[in-house]
C-alpha positions as CSV (number, residue, x, y, z in Angstrom):
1,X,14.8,9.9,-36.1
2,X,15.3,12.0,-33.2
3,X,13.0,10.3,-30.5
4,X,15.1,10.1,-27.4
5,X,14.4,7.8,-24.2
6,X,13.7,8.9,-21.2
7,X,11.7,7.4,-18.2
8,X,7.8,8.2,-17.4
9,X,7.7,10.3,-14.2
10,X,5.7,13.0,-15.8
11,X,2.3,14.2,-14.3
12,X,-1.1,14.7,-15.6
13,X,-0.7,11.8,-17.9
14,X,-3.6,9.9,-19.7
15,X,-4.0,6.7,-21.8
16,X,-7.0,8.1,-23.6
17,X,-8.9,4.8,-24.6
18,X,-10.1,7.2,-28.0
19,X,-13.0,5.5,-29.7
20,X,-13.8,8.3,-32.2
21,X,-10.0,8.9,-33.1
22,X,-8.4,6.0,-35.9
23,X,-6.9,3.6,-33.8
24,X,-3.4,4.5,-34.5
25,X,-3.9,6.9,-31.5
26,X,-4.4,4.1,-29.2
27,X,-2.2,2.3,-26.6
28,X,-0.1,5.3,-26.5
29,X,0.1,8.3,-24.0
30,X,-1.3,12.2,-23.6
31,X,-0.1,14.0,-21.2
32,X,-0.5,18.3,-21.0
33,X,2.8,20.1,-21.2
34,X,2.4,23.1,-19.8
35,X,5.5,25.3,-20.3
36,X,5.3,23.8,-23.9
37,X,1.7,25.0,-24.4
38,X,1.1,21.9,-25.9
39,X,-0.3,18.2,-25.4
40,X,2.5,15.6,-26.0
41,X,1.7,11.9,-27.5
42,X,4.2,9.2,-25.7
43,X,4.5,5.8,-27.2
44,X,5.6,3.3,-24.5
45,X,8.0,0.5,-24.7
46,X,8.9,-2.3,-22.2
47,X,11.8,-2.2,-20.6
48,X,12.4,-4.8,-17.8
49,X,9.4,-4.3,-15.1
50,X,8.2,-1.1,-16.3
51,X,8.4,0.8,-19.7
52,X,10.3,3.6,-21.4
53,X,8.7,6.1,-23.2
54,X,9.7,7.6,-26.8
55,X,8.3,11.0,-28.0
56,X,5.8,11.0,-30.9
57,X,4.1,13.8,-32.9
58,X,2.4,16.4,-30.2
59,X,-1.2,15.7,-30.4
60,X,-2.1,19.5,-29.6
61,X,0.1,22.5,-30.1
62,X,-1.1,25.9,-29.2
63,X,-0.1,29.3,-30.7
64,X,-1.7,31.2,-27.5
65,X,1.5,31.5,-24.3
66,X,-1.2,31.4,-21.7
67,X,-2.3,28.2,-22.6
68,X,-2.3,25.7,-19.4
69,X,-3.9,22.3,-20.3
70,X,-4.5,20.5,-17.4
71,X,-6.6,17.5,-17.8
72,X,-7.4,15.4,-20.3
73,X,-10.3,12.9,-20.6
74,X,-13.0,11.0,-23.0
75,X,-16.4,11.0,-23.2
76,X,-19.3,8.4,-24.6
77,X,-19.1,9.8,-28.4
78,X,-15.2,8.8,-27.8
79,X,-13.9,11.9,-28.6
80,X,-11.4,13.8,-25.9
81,X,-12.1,16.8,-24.0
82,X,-9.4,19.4,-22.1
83,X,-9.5,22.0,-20.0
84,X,-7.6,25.0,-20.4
85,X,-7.3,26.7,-17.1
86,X,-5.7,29.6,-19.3
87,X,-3.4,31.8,-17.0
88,X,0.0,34.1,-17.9
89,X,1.2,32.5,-15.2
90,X,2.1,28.9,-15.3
91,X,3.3,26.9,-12.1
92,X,5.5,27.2,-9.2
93,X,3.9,30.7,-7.7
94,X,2.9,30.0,-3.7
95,X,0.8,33.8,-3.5
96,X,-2.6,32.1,-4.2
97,X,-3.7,36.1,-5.6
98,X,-1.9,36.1,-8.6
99,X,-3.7,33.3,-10.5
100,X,-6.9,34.9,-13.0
101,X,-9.7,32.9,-12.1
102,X,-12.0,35.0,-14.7
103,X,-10.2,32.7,-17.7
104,X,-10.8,29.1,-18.4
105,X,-11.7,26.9,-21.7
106,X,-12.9,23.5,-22.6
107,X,-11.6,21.9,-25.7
108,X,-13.5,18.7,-27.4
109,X,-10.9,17.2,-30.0
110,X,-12.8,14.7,-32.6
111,X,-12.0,13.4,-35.5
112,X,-14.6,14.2,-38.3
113,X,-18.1,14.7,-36.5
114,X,-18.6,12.4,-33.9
115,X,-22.5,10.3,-32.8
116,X,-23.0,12.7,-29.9
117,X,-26.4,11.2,-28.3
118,X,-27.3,11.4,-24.9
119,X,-26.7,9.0,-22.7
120,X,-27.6,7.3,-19.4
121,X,-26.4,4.4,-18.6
122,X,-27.9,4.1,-15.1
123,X,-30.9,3.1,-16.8
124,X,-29.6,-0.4,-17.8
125,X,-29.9,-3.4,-16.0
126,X,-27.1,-4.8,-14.5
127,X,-26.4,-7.7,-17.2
128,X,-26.8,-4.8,-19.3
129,X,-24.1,-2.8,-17.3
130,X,-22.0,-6.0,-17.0
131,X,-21.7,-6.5,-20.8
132,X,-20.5,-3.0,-21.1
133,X,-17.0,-4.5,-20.3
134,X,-16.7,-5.8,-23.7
135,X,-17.3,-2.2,-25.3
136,X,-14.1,-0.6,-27.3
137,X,-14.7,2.7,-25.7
138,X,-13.2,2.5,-22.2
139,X,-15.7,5.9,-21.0
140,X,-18.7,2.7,-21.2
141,X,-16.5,-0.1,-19.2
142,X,-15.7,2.9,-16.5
143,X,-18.9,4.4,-16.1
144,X,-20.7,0.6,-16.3
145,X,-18.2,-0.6,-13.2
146,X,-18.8,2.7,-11.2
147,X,-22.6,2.4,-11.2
148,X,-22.7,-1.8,-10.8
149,X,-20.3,-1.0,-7.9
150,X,-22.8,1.6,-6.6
151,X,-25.5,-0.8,-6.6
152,X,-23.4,-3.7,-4.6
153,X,-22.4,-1.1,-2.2
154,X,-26.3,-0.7,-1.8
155,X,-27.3,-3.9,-1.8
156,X,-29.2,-3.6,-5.0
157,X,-26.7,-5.9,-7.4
158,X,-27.8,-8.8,-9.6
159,X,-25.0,-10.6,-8.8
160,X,-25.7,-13.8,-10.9
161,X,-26.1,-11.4,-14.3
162,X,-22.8,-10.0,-13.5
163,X,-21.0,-13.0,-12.5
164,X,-22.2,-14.8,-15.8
165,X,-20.3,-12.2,-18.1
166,X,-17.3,-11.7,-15.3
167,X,-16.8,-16.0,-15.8
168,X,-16.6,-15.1,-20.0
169,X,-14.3,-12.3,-19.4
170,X,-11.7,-14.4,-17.5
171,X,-11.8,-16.5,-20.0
172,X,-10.9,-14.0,-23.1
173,X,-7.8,-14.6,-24.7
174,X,-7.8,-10.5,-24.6
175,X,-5.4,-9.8,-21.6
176,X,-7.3,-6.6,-21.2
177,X,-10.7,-8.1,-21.0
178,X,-9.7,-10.6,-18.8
179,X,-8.5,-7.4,-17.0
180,X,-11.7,-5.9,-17.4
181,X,-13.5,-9.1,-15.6
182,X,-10.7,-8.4,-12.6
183,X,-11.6,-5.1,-11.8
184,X,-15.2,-5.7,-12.2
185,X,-15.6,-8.6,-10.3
186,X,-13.5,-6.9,-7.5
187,X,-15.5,-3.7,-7.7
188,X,-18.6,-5.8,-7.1
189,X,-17.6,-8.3,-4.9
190,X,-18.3,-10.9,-6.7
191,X,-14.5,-12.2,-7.5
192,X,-13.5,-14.6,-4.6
193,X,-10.2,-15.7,-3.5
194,X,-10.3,-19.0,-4.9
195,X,-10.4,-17.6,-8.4
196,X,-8.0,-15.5,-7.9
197,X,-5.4,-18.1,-6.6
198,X,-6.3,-19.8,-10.1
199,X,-5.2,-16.7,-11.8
200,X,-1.8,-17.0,-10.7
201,X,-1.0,-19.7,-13.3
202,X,-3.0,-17.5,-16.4
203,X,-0.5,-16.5,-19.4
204,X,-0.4,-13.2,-19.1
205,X,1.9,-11.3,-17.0
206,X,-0.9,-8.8,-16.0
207,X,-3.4,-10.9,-14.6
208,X,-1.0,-13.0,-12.9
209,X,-0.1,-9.5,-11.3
210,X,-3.5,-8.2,-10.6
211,X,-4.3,-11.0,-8.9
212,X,-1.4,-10.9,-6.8
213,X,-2.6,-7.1,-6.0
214,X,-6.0,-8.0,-5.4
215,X,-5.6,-11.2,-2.9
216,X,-3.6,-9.0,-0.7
217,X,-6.6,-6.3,-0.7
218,X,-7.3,-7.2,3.0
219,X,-4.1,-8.6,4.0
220,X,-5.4,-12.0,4.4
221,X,-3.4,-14.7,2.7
222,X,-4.8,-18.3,2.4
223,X,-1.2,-20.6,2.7
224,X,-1.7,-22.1,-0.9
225,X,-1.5,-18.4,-2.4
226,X,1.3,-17.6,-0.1
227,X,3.1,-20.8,-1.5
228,X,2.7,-19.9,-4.8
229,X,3.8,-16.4,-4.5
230,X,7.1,-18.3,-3.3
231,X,7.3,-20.6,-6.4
232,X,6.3,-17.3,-8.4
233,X,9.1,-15.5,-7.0
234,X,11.7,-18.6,-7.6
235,X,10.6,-18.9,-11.3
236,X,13.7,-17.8,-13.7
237,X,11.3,-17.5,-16.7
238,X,8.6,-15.6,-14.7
239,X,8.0,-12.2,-16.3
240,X,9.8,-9.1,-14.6
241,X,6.9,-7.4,-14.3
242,X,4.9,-10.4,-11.9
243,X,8.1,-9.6,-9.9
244,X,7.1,-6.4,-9.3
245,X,3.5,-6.8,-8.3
246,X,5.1,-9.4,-5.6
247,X,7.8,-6.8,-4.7
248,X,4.4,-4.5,-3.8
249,X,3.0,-7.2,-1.8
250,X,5.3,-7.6,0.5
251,X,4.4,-4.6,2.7
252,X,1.0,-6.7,2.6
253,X,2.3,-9.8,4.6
254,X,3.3,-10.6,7.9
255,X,6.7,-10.0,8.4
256,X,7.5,-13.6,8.8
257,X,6.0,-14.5,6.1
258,X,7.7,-11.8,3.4
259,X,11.6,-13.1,3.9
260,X,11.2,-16.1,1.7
261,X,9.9,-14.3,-1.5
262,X,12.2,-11.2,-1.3
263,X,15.1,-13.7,-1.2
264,X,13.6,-15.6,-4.4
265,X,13.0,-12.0,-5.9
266,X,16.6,-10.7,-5.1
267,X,18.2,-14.3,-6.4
268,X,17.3,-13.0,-10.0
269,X,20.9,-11.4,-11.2
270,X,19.2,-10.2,-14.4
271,X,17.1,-7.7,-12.3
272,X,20.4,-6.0,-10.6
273,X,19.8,-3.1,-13.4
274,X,16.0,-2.8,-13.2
275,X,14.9,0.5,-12.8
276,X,12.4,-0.6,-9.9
277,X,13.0,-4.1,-8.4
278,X,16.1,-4.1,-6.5
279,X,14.7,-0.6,-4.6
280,X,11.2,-2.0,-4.1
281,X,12.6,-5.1,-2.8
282,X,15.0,-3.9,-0.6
């Protein structure tokens, strides 16, 4: 059908979580093409430890050549909104004179007319806040972890409300609201070590990953984790892409502790054509 593979090194990408679009739009990529004039739609595949991205249909394409999309992001009614920075010029120019700051444009793209109501979420109470992790537009589980963070950093956090609904979220069978409980319990605080070492044995690739990324947040490795990172990295069935979140860690251990797992990691032959592990590794 014409779709070609290529791999995702582009910039200025976004995974809109769109509410208020059908939900064929989701789980794929938007990223602004700015030669093109145009906002491309990427559908990604998995390929080893990272993922390969196909062309779809252009989500956006403009009929004006100074179009210059730059940024792409959602809102509470779940709609999308871009800025045009709109500019005959396009990229690559160092003489900081010759851009037109008198131009600029904000787009909103909705599908059919979208429930625009105000919103502040700051006035909810932090069980409130916490169960906003749940919600199918991802502008509400952002917004709800920024301001609960806020409040730990402040001292001001109900941390038994928010523990409560991090405890359910770990145990979704949703690998991305078990995600969700991650982030949010390590944005808070709230998520201990122990926990996280009990993570390493979940089903999903991802939180066995995050985990990994999160227990090495201060560089301070109990020896049980350590020990399973080395049966982790032994495991021939273990998913390529738990490989990589070790390979990341390494930089993250004491030197004498790293040789171990990056023999274990480079002991898997199916890996020699990865298009990440052998470099990270090494």
């Amino acid at each position: 059908d014409g779709i070609r593979d290529y791999k995702v090194t582009g910039v200025q990408t976004c995974a809109l979580p769109i509410y208020n679009w059908p939900d064929r739009y989701r789980n794929n990529i938007f990223f602004n093409n700015i030669h093109g004039n145009r906002v491309n739609m990427d559908r990604l595949s998995r390929e080893g430890s990272g993922y390969v991205g196909k062309h779809g249909d252009d989500l956006v394409l403009s009929n004006d050549r100074w179009f210059r999309g730059i940024n792409l992001r959602t809102g509470p009614d779940g709609s999308a909104y871009l800025i045009d920075w709109y500019d005959r010029n396009a990229c690559h120019r160092v003489n900081p004179e010759i851009w037109d700051r008198t131009n600029g444009r904000v787009y909103n793209i909705a599908y059919g007319v979208p429930n625009r109501t105000p919103v502040d979420l700051g006035k909810l109470s932090d069980g409130e806040l916490a169960k906003l992790a749940w919600h199918k537009n991802d502008w509400y589980v952002r917004v709800a972890r920024r301001i609960l963070q806020e409040r730990g950093a402040a001292g001001k956090l109900d941390s038994s409300a928010v523990a409560k609904e991090i405890e359910e979220l770990l145990a979704s069978s949703d690998e991305t609201r078990v995600l969700r409980g991650l982030w949010l319990g390590h944005a808070t605080g709230i998520l201990q070590d122990a926990k996280l070492e009990k993570l390493l044995d979940h089903p999903s690739p991802y939180a066995v990953g995050w985990a990994i990324q999160l227990l090495c947040e201060d560089r301070k490795l109990s020896n049980e984790a350590l020990a399973k990172f080395q049966s982790l990295a032994s495991d021939r069935k273990l998913d390529p892409i738990v490989r990589l979140y070790l390979a990341s860690a390494l930089t993250r251990l004491d030197q004498d502790k790293r040789w171990g797992i990056a023999q274990a990691l480079l002991g898997h032959e199916g890996d020699a054509k990865d298009r990440n592990l052998p470099l990270l590794t090494w």
